[in-house]
N, C-alpha and C positions, 0 to 999 in steps of 0.2 A: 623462475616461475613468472607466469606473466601477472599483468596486473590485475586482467577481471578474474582471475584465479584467486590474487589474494583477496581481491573483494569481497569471492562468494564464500573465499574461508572464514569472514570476518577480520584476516588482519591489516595492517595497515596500505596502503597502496594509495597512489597517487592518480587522481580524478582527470590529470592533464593528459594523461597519459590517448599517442594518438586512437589506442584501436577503443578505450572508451570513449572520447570524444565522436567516436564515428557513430558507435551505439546511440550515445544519447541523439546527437544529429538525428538518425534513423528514427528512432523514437518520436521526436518533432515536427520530421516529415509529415508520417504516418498521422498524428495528432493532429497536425494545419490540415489533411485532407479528410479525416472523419469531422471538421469542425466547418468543412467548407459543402457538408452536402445535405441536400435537402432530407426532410424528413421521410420525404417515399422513395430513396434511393434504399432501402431495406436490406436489398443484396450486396451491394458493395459496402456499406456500412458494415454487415456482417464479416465481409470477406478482409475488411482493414482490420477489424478486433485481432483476427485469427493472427495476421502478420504482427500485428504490435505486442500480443500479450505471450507468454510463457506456452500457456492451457486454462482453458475454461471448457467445462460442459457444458455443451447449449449454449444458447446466444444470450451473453450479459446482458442486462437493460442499465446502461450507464449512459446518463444524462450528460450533457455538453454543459460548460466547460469539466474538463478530468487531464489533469497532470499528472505525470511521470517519469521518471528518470530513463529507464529502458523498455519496461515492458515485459519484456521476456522474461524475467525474474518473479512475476506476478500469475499465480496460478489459481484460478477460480471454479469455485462448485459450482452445481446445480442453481439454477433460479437464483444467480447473483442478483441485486438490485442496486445501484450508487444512485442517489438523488447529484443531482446540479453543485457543483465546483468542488470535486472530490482530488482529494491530490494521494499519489501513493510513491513516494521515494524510494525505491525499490534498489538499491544498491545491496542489499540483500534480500533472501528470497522472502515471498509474503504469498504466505499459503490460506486460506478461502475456501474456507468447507459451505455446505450445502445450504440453502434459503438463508442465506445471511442478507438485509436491509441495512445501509449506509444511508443514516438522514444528507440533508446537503450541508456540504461543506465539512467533511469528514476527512481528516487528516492521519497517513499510515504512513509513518517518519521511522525508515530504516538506519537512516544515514545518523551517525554521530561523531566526534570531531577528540582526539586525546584532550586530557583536561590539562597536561602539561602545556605550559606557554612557546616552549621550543618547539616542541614538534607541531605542535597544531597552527604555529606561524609558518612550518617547512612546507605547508600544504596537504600533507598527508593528514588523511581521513580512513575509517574504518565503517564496516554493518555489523548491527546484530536483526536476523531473519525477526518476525512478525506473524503467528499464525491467530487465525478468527475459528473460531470452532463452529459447526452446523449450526443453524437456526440464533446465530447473534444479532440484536439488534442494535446500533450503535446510534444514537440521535443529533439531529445537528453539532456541530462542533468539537464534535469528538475530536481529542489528539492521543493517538498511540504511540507512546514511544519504542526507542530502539529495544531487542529482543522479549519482546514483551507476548506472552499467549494470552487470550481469552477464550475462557472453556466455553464449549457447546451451550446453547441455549443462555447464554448471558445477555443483559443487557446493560448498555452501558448509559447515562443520564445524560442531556445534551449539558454542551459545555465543557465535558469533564476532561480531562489532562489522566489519561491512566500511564503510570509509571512503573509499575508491578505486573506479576499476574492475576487475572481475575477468575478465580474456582466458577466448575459450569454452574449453571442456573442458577446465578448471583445477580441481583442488580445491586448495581454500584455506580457510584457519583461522585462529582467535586473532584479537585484541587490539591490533592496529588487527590483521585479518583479511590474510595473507599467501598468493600460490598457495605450493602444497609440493610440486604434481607435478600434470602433465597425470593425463586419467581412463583412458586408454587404457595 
């Protein structure tokens, strides 16, 4: 099995590996050229999303700077929107339902590491995927950790560290991130 097979299974596989190494490169490319053009370049700007991401509907609105691991793993709804220095670790898949808002600096952290000391000094690393449900809104600083969903219509409090899932139309905050009251 190769290795970005065992990636997108979730189990362990090694990140040195050359044909991911070429991904990520690609990725970076892709990234140093939507970071190097002007704001009325529209069309090419467009046309780089397409190469670096998975799938998206319609043309994301994601502010510069935005890091990633590959891209292609990254699949986005309708009327996505990422505010300014968004990062999404996409070593698993990170699926992006419709009108979801990322304040800035919003962090979507697939990648996570064995908690044993052996293996995790061997260099092997694993994902657990990431999904955002329709209409989330997530506020500055958000970090989502590894396999973690948030239902539809949630929103998540800036700052907050979600470690769990979060049930739809929850707002939830803090440290590990708790709901504190439906949105309705």
């Amino acid at each position: 099995m190769r290795e970005w097979d065992k990636m997108l299974a979730g189990e362990l596989y090694d990140p040195a590996d050359a044909e991911l190494k070429a991904g990520r490169e690609t990725a970076r490319a892709l990234l140093f050229a939507l970071q190097q053009l002007p704001p009325s370049a529209k069309e090419q700007r467009q046309q780089l999303w397409q190469q670096l991401l998975g799938s998206a509907k319609g043309e994301p609105a994601i502010h510069l700077p935005f890091h990633c691991d590959y891209g292609r793993n990254i699949h986005l709804g309708a009327r996505f929107y990422a505010n300014a220095g968004c990062t999404i670790l996409d070593v698993a898949t990170v699926t992006i339902g419709d009108d979801v808002l990322l304040a800035p600096g919003v962090q979507l952290i697939t990648a996570t590491h064995p908690t044993d000391s052996a293996t995790r000094l061997s260099g092997l690393e694993y994902g657990k995927p990431i999904t955002l449900g329709d209409k989330c809104w997530l506020g500055a600083g958000v970090i989502v950790c590894p396999g973690v969903t948030i239902g539809e219509g949630a929103v998540i409090g800036a700052g907050s560290v979600v470690t769990r899932d979060i049930p739809p139309y929850s707002v939830a905050v803090g440290n590990p991130c708790r709901v504190i009251r439906s949105t309705t």
